[in-house]
C-alpha positions, 0 to 999 in steps of 0.5 A: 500500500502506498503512504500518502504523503504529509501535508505540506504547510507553507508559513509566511513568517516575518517576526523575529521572535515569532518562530517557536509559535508554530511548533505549538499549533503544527505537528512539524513530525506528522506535517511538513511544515515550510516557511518563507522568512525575512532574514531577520525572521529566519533565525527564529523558524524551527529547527524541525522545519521541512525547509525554509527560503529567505526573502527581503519581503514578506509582501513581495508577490513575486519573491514569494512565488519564485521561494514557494516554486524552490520549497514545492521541488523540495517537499512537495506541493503546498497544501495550505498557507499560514500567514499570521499577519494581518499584512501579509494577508494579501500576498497569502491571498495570492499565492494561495490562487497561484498555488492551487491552495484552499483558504481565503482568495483576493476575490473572497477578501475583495471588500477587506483589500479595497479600503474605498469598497470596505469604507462604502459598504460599511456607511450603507449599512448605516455605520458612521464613516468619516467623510472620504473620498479616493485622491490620485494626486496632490490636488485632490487632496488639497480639495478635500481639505479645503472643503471639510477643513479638517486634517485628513488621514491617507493610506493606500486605496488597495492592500493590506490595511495596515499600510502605512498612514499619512496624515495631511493637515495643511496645504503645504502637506497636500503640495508635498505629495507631489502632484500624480501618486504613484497609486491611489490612495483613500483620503478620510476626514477625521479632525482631531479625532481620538483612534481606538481598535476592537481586537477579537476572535470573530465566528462569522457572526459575533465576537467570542472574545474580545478587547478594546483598546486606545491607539498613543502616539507623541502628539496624542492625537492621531498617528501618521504625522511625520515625527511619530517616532514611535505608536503605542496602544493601550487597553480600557479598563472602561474607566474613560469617559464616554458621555450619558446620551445615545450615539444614533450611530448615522441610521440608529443601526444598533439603536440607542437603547442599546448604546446610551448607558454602555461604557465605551469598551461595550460600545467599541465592541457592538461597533465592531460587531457591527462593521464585521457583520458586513465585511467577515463571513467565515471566523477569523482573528479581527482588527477593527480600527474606529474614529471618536470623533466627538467635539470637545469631549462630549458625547463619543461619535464612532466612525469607522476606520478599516477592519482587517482579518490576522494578528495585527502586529507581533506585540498582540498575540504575545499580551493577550497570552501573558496577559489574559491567558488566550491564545490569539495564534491558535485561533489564527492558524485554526481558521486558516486550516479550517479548523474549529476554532480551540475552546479559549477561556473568556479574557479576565477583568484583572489586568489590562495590556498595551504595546509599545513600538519604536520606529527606526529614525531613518527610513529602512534599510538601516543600520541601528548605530545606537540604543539608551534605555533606561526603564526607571520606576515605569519599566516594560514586563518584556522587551525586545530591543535591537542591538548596536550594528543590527540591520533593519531590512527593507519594509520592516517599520518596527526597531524595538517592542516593549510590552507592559501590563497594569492595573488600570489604563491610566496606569498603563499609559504613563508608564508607556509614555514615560518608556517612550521617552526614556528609550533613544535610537539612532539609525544611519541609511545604507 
């Protein structure tokens, strides 16, 4: 009788510290298990790995194709493809059609890869969106502006919704987009609006477990200017004000009986619930992004953002494990495999968590030629922080993580902006 060979999983991993994850979750004895890995990711996949090729990128198509073309003479044809992140959700898309593989296609994840498509099926379902609008260049831009009088924030129109963003806020901004864009991009008026994220394990109709969050940045306000040295996200304990009166929410889509008293953590929740009722079918780990954009702090007004499927940065399954004791990855990788989603405890009301991320000082590739932290009483629970001569590659934005946990949100906040200020870095370009 003839043995039929092992599955053969492909694993698109771009974390340097993320390698050992996967032997949890994927028998490497029973499967053959592949990875495709940025450099500074290779050295973290397992030694029990069936093979693993080296790429610049992990959002480069065509990098990807020609690794995968070198793993299949080598073990053998890929049966499905993991990919943990939520960026490299839209290169997965495509190699999966490429490589005849099961799984989530560009034509299922159409809505979550066109931000103007996901934008528009939201606000017809009678969800709050911020006045948006596709800009091809500088000019349209500068029109936006000048009509809502209110900075806008762009990111690309297609592609991962973790792109990077860029905030606008004055004319002389608009001019320095330099006329024709080298792709379209979606423009949103958000103001001075406060961002907030609802981060869960989605069943294709509600959310089984979830946490909201509050995004940091230098200013405060939104992130995407261009002196944001570092992004931070920190979780609600429910504590922050939120207002007595009900959010109609556009069309009273989730109707204000249900919002009025709700503390914000709830109302992020129904919120997400109910933006990823029109944009997620299947169960997947999600992210959902929301504006407040409530006037000198009265009563919150929830825009949506983007919402995206996959583990949105490689800080959050790592505090939701320490922190709450759920396991984000193995919900990630069973909805990728099409299995059932694993029996995970409800998150704890104890602590709550938040991420600290540091931008290199130039952008990549570069090389870090200097790092000075020192914690003092706010000190992270965990770090990872690069080494002098280390060399960030290309489409990495991430030089060093920290993590922290505390009893309160306001707690959490200080202690990460005090770390944000302690911790110096400097890169040169190459």
């Amino acid at each position: 009788m003839t043995r039929a060979a092992p599955e053969h999983v492909l694993v698109i991993h771009r974390w340097r510290d993320g390698g050992p994850l996967y032997e949890r979750y994927l028998d490497h004895l029973v499967l053959d298990v592949s990875y495709i890995a940025t450099s500074a990711a290779a050295t973290s996949v397992p030694r029990t790995a069936a093979g693993v090729e080296v790429v610049h990128r992990t959002d480069d198509l065509a990098a990807l194709a020609t690794a995968a073309a070198r793993l299949r003479q080598r073990v053998g044809p890929p049966t499905r493809i993991v990919a943990l992140a939520d960026a490299d959700s839209d290169v997965a898309a495509e190699l999966r059609v490429l490589l005849g593989c099961p799984g989530e296609t560009p034509a299922s994840q159409a809505l979550l890869r066109d931000r103007h498509a996901m934008l528009t099926a939201v606000a017809a379902a009678g969800l709050r969106v911020p006045p948006f609008a596709v800009v091809s260049q500088s000019s349209d831009a500068m029109r936006l502006l000048a009509e809502e009088q209110v900075p806008l924030l762009l990111t690309t129109r297609f592609g991962s919704a973790s792109a990077q963003e860029l905030l606008v806020e004055s004319p002389a901004d608009a001019e320095r987009l330099g006329g024709p864009l080298a792709e379209p991009m979606v423009a949103k008026a958000v103001g001075s609006a406060r961002r907030y994220s609802v981060d869960g394990i989605w069943d294709g109709n509600r959310l089984l477990y979830w946490r909201s969050a509050r995004y940091l940045s230098p200013a405060g306000g939104l992130p995407g200017g261009s002196s944001d040295g570092w992004l931070g996200s920190i979780e609600l304990d429910g504590t922050e004000a939120t207002g007595t009166g009900s959010d109609r929410l556009g069309s009273d889509r989730l109707g204000s009986d249900r919002l009025g008293s709700a503390g914000l953590p709830t109302r992020l929740a129904d919120f997400a619930t109910a933006a990823l009722s029109v944009l997620v079918k299947r169960p997947a780990v999600v992210h959902v992004a929301v504006f407040d954009q409530a006037i000198a702090g009265g009563e919150p007004r929830l825009g949506f953002d983007w919402a995206s499927t996959g583990l949105a940065g490689g800080e959050l399954p790592l505090l939701w494990q320490e922190v709450h004791g759920v396991d984000l990855a193995a919900a990630a990788i069973a909805s990728q495999l099409d299995r059932p989603l694993p029996q995970l405890g409800t998150p704890g009301a104890g602590q709550v968590g938040g991420w600290l991320q540091i931008f290199p000082t130039v952008p990549p590739p570069c090389r870090v030629t200097s790092v000075d932290f020192s914690p003092g009483e706010w000190a992270p629970y965990a770090m990872a922080l690069p080494r002098v001569g280390e060399l960030i590659p290309a489409g990495e934005r991430v030089a060093a993580s920290l993590r922290f946990r505390a009893a309160g949100t306001a707690e959490l906040e200080r202690a990460m902006r005090a770390a944000a200020g302690n911790l110096r870095l400097a890169c040169s370009p190459l």
